[in-house]
Phi, psi and omega in degrees: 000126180257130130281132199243110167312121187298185154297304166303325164294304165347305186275344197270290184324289152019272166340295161328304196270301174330290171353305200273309168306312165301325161318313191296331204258332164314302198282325184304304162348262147306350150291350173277339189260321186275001150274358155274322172265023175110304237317331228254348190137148197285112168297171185279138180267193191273353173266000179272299203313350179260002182231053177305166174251141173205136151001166067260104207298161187277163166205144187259123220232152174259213194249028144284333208060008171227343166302107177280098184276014158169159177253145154287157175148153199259296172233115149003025192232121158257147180300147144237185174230162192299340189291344200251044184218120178298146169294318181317316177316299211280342187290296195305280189311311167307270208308340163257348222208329190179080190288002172256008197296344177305255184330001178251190175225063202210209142253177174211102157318310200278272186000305193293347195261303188289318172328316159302301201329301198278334145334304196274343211263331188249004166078021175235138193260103182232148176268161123354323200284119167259068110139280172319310173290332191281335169310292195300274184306333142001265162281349181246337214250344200057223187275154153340097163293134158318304193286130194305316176308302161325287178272022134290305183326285202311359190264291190281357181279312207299311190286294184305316170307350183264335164293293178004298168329289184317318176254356167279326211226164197265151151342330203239326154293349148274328160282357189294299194272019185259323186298329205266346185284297209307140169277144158236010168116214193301176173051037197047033176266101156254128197092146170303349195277316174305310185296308144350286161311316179306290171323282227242324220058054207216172176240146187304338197289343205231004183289141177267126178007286173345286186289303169309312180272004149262000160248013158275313215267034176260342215293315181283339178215074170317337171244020193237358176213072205266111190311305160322325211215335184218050177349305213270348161290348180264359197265341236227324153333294210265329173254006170280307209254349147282332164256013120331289180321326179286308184300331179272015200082001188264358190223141152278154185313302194297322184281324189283337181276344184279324190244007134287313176266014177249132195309173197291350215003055151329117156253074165320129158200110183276131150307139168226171154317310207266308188303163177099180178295127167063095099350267185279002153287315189280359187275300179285322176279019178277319151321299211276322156318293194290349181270289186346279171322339130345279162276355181241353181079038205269140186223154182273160175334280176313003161094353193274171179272196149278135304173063180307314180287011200215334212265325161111057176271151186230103179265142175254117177254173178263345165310110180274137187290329189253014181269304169302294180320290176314315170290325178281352117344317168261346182290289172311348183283299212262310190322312230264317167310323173305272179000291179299323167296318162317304172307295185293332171307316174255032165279131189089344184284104189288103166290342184266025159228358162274302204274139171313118153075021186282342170300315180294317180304328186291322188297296188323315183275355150255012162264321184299308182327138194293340224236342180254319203280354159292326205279337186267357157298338193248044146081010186293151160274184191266348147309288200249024117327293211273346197273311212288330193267020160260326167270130194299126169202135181291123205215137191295141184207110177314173078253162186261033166246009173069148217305109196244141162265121224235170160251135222170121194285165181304315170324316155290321168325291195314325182291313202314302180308286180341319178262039160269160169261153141265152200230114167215160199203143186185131181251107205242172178250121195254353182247295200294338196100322186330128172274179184223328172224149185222097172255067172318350181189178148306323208186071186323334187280325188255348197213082168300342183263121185318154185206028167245268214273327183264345179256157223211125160227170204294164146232046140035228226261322157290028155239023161305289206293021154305287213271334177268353158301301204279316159308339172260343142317318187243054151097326191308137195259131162312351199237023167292118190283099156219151195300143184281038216225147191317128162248142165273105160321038313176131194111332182255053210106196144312140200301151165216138169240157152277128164271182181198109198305119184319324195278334178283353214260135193282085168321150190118194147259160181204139188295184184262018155271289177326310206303307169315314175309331187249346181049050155308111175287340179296303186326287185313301194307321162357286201266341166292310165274023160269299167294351179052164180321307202301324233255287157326309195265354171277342164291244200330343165281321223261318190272005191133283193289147211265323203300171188275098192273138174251147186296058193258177184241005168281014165283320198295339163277006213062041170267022154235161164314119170216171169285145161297354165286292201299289164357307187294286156008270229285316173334315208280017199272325158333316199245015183208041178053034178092006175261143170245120171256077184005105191313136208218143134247014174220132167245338090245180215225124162278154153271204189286326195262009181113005214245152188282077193258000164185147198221082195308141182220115150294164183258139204267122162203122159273099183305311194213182156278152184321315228253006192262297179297334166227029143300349199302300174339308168306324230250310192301307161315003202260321212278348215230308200281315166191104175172205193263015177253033172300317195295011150287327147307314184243037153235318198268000168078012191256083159285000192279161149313096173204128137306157161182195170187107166336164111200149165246167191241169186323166172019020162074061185252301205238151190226127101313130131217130191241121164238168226226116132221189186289322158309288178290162138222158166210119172257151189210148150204160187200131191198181159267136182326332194229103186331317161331312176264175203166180211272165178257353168228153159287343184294304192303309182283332175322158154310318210277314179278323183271328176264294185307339167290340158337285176302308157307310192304299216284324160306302170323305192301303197296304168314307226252026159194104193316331190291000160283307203118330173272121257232116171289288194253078164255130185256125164294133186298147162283185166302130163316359175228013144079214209235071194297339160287138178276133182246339174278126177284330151331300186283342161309303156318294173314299178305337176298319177277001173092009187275068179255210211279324225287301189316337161316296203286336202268348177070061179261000000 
């Protein structure tokens, strides 16, 4: 039965429904107006939109100035700009998320309407949202509400904050920042830049079709089409979004049949805090940054402070990237050899009647540990601490044959670690200060504490040309002859002698170049108690070192504690004619958008005179030409001009070497964390054995590729006024007995 409507019902419904549409567009209205003026919650002003705030990891840039040896960050995101976005990128994204984006100013009204339609009719699931709006939550909105209401509000601020969006940034500055905004899932990646590296090893500028449309197609569902964990769904993705591409024009039929058939080809590589090069160099400057910004009161515009994690700052370092690489490249060639000599010295050997104090270390080294300071969170007693690191369980175990999971008590992990060797090393420019490599430890993931700069060890023998710097400041000749016999000390406290293994000490008189060379201690005592303590520790203050020297007269072996920054640092005042210019790693600190906030200038102090550095120079080849650092000639084939200087500490705790060119400086050291343990012999534990072949790899490596600049056969310079200590011993000799050229001619 049909019913039929008068003209009046006609018109009253009419009626009706207009009625409700305007109501309804009446109520759109005003929800529009009292969500522009906060009811719903404060919109952003034109100084946020002009500053959005977003995560942005900091990056540690090397002194290429485009290499990143690592990032700080909450999340994992670095910035680009539109010139460093591959078109495919920007293609990839239009042609999937908002093929009308040219054209709105926006919202896309048609988008918004036909989207249901097409959803319900075709069975497709697209959202509404444009390119802009997708922004707009990006940066404004935070996480997603569940409660419907709660996200209309957030629906309609998101649509005003995107015209805004719209009228501040140009087209090509909104996808820039939408690219750099977007989560990409798992393995802390946020931003295309991130994501790229992660994937591909790639920089967003080089993504390939391929490559682009399959991480546009992780952007709506990052873990559902996680190339990693759901291959054959991202692969499906990925090719769902090349015939996109293709239908809006940006791919030809023959290129989309082409890059459809080819594998996801993934160069996996995930970022962590500990990965990429110098670790514990980007460790100490994150310290060291953050005390700067501290003590000088560095703030940001808005009065708030800075952020390593959040803020996207660009530290510019003095690290050379292919510098680094050799060093640690030699750190790993040689360690794993040491190492094994080590091991065999004590097979068979009862540490606990050899090593001093070893129950305490170990209790030390398990109360320190992450695995006791969980159990006393959860409130275990000490008691049931030491039963739990008595019971066998599987555990991560550093070797330099790389990381194995082993079963094992905890308790044991600990003596294993302990009887690691440990390793550090830094590499400087002795005239700008720049360091150029920095290696702090073995192995960052497993052993965090730095050893160039925050750990302090005895340094034994490298401090002689400390005190033989001051004889030669006061006249002393390198070819001055003195017997090589005990001396005693007086005054300072208890009489003090040095001691020496009988078998080291060179009989005889011997000049104070030998004596040095051989690290003779008798000398060095000598020559101390000609110059007294005060003179030496005020030269060693003067060089660099921060750690505490006491004026005594046992400094002249090294019995105090320094750093391997500072050594190197006090070395280079040898190689750069008596000025020490403060060993420097941060050259500035850029913010996000490029503006300079900070700019390091080292500091200058001429330590000694010229013509004092560089007999020192004379005094140091002698250590390398016939002494104990020869084996860099006749084993490492290094016959070039280089100083240096061995040292070892009591019972072989520390292996030292610092060596010297007119370019370089390098410090190496090598030891066990806790001095207690240690090499059973000196032959094994010198510097010369533990440390200098370090320095050899790592040099060799360095010599052998022009593209540094360091010149194997370069000589230190003399003084511009040239040199008034006699350095020929000969012509010394004569002159001491009075014998020179005139007396020669006069026949005298």
């Amino acid at each position: 039965m049909i019913i039929k409507l008068s003209p009046q019902d006609i018109r009253r419904y009419n009626w009706y429904l207009w009625r409700m549409v305007i109501g309804l567009f009446a109520f759109f209205v005003l929800l529009i107006t009292v969500t522009y003026f906060g009811l719903f919650g404060k919109l952003p002003s034109f100084r946020d939109l002009e500053n959005p705030k977003s995560n942005q990891a900091t990056e540690v840039i090397s002194a290429d100035g485009t290499t990143v040896l690592g990032t700080y960050f909450v999340q994992n995101r670095s910035s680009v700009n539109y010139s460093q976005l591959s078109p495919n990128v920007v293609n990839a994204l239009i042609a999937t998320e908002d093929n009308r984006f040219y054209q709105h100013s926006g919202i896309d009204f048609r988008r918004l309407f036909t989207i249901p339609i097409l959803n319900i009719f075709r069975g497709s699931k697209q959202g509404g949202s444009t390119i802009t709006q997708q922004l707009a939550k990006n940066l404004f909105s935070g996480e997603v509400a569940h409660n419907p209401f709660v996200r209309m509000t957030q629906k309609l601020k998101e649509w005003i904050i995107a015209v805004r969006l719209e009228r501040r940034y140009t087209k090509e500055e909104i996808v820039t920042m939408y690219l750099n905004t977007v989560d990409f899932g798992a393995y802390n990646t946020f931003g295309i830049k991130s994501a790229a590296h992660t994937y591909f090893n790639e920089t967003p500028d080089k993504l390939t079709p391929d490559q682009a449309a399959l991480l546009i197609g992780m952007v709506k569902g990052p873990g559902i089409y996680s190339p990693i964990r759901h291959p054959d769904r991202a692969l499906k993705r990925r090719n769902l979004i090349l015939g996109l591409m293709t239908s809006q024009g940006f791919l030809s039929e023959g290129q989309l049949d082409e890059f459809t058939k080819r594998p996801l080809g993934l160069d996996f590589n995930p970022m962590n805090h500990n990965e990429g090069p110098a670790p514990y160099f980007r460790a100490v400057l994150k310290q060291e940054i953050q005390k700067i910004f501290k003590d000088q009161n560095f703030v940001k515009s808005d009065g708030s402070t800075y952020d390593l994690d959040r803020d996207g700052l660009k530290i510019y370092t003095t690290i050379d990237p292919t510098m680094q690489e050799y060093a640690e490249e030699a750190q790993r060639e040689y360690m794993p050899q040491l190492q094994a000599q080590f091991n065999e010295q004590w097979k068979g050997v009862s540490r606990w009647k050899s090593i001093k104090n070893f129950k305490l270390l170990l209790d030390e080294g398990m109360y320190r540990s992450d695995r006791c300071k969980a159990l006393q969170l959860e409130g275990k007693s000490d008691d049931e601490i030491r039963q739990n690191f008595d019971t066998p369980d599987s555990l991560p175990l550093f070797t330099w044959r790389g990381e194995i999971d082993t079963l094992m008590k905890p308790i044991d992990s600990i003596v294993f670690t302990k009887m690691m060797l440990r390793n550090a090393m830094m590499s400087m420019d002795p005239t700008t200060g720049y360091i150029k490599a920095w290696v702090g430890g073995t192995n960052f993931e497993h052993f965090k504490y730095d050893q160039v700069k925050v750990g302090t060890r005895q340094v034994g023998s490298t401090a002689k040309p400390f005190t033989y710097a001051v004889a030669i400041e006061n006249g002393f000749s390198p070819c001055m002859e003195v017997d090589n016999v005990p001396v005693t000390i007086n005054g300072y406290g208890p009489p003090w002698t040095p001691g020496l293994f009988s078998s080291d000490v060179l009989p005889g008189a011997i000049t104070l170049r030998k004596a040095l060379g051989w690290s003779q201690n008798y000398v060095a005592a000598y020559v101390m108690n000609e110059v007294k303590p005060t003179p030496v520790m005020e030269l060693i203050k003067k060089m660099g070192i921060t750690s505490e020297v006491p004026p005594y007269p046992s400094i002249c072996l090294g019995s105090f504690n320094a750093s391997v920054f500072d050594m190197t640092g006090a070395y280079s005042v040898f190689a750069n004619h008596g000025t020490w210019t403060e060993p420097t790693f941060i050259l500035r600190i850029e913010d996000k958008t490029g503006n300079v906030i900070y700019t390091h200038t080292p500091k200058v102090v001429q330590a000694m005179d010229a013509q004092t550095a560089y007999v020192m120079t004379y005094m140091l080849k002698g250590v390398i030409e016939d002494g104990t650092g020869s084996r860099l000639r006749f084993k490492y084939g290094l016959n070039n001009p280089i100083g240096g200087k061995t040292g070892t500490t009591q019972e072989n705790s520390d292996g030292w070497f610092i060596g010297i060119t007119p370019q370089l400086v390098t410090g190496v050291w090598s030891g066990c964390e806790d001095r207690d343990i240690h090499f059973r012999s000196t032959r094994l534990g010198e510097g010369a054995n533990s440390a200098l072949p370090i320095f050899a790899l790592y040099m060799k490596r360095v010599y052998d590729n022009p593209a540094l600049g360091i010149k194997r056969n370069v000589d230190f310079d003399a003084p511009k006024n040239g040199v008034s200590i006699i350095l020929d011993c000969d012509q010394y000799k004569q002159q001491q007995q009075g014998t020179g050229e005139v007396d020669k001619k006069l026949g005298f």
